[in-house]
Structure formats: structure tokens, C-alpha cells
N, C-alpha and C positions, 0 to 999 in steps of 0.2 A: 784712399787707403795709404797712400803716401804719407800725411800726418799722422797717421799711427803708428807707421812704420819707423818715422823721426823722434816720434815723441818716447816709442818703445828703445830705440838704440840711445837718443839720448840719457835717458835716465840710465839707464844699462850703466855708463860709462862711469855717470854721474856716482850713483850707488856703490860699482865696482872700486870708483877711485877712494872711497868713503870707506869702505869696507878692509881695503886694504894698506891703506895709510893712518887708520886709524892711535894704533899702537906707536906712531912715531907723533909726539907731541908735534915737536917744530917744523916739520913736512907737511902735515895732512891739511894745514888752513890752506897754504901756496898751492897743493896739489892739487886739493877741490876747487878751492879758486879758477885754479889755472884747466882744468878739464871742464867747467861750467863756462869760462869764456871759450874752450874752444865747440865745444856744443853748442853753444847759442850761435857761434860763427856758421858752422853748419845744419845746422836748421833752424834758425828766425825766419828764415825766407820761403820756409815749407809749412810749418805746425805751428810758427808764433814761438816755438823753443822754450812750451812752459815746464817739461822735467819736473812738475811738483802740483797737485794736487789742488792747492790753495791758489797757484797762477791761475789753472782753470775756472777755479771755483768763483773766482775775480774776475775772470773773463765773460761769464754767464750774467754776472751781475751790472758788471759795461756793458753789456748787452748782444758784445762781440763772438758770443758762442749759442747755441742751444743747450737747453739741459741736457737732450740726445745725443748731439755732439760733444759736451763736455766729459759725458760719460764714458762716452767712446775715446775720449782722452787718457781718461781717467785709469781705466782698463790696460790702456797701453802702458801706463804709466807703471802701474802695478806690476805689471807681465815683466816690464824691464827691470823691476826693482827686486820679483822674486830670482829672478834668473842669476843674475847681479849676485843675490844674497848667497845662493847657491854654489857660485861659481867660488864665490871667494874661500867658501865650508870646504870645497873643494880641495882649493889650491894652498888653503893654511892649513886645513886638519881641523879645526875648531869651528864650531857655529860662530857664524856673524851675531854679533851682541851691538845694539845702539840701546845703552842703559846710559842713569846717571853712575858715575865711579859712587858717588853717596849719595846713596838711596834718601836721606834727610833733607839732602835740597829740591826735593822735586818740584815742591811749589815756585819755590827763586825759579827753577830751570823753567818751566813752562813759561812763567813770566816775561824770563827771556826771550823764549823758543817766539812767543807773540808778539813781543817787539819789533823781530826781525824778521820772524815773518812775514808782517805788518809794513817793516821798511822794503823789504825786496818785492812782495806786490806793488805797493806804492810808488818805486823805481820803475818797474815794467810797463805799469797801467799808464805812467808819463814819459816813457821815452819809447818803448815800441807801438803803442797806438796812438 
């Protein structure tokens, strides 16, 4: 229970810090950065510190999860993220938006979005396991 409990507050933080540093260009990369290292600092040692979906889904594949238990990740993951998105409608007045600014680049942006997604599994799968 404890890994879900990690995996649900980290995203949380993760989400929350995304949600609310967004509108400030030159903050939000350091902010997320810097709440994703300290997240991982307090749960790698509990849940593996995957805060994302695609860790897990990379974890099942290493072989290091069940599809059961990935799910149950997965779920946490989600829990934290709607809360997160919530919190921030909240505390700005406006819905949490994760859009492209121009809807015309969406194909470049996924492109991207897979690249990096691509490197930060890659990262994890060789230095936490």
C-alpha cells in the first residue's frame, strides 16, 4: 500500500508543480526539474519513484512489475494527477490546460514528447535498476 501511497503523492507534487509554474516560461523547466528530483529523493526507496505512466509501463516490460501491479501504479498515478489538476483550478480560478500554445505543431510536439519520453525511461531503466 505504501507504493501507491508514494507513487500517488509524488505525482501529486509533480502535476501540482507543472500546473502551477506553467504560465511562468523561465521557472517551470527548474521548478519541475527541481520537484521531480526531490520526489525521486523521497520515494525511489519505497515505489521505484515512477510519477509517470510510461516508467511503469517500462517496468512491466523489464520485467520488474506485474501487469497487476503496474496497474495499481498506474491508478495511483492518475489519483495524484487528477487531484493535482484540481487543486491548481482551484487555487488559479481557471482549468488546468496541458495543450500545444499552437495547435499546428502537434505532430513536431508528440515527436518530441517521444523522444524524451524515450530518454527519461531509458535513464531510469539504467540507473535505478
Amino acid at each position: 500500500m505504501k507504493n501507491y501511497i508514494t507513487e500517488f503523492i509524488g505525482t501529486f507534487f509533480l502535476v501540482l508543480t507543472i500546473g502551477l509554474t506553467s504560465e511562468v516560461d523561465h521557472v517551470a523547466p527548474i521548478a519541475i526539474g527541481g520537484m521531480l528530483m526531490v520526489m525521486v529523493y523521497m520515494g525511489g526507496h519505497i515505489s521505484g519513484a515512477h510519477y509517470n505512466p510510461a516508467v511503469s509501463i517500462a517496468m512491466i516490460i523489464r520485467g520488474l512489475l506485474s501487469v497487476k501491479e503496474a496497474m495499481k501504479y498506474i491508478l495511483s498515478q492518475i489519483g495524484g494527477a487528477l487531484l493535482a489538476a484540481y487543486l491548481v483550478s482551484f487555487l488559479t480560478g481557471d482549468i488546468m490546460k496541458v495543450a500545444p500554445i499552437n495547435p499546428d505543431l502537434v505532430l513536431q510536439i508528440l515527436i518530441v514528447e517521444a523522444i524524451f519520453t524515450f530518454a527519461l525511461v531509458l535513464v531510469i531503466l539504467n540507473v535505478a535498476t
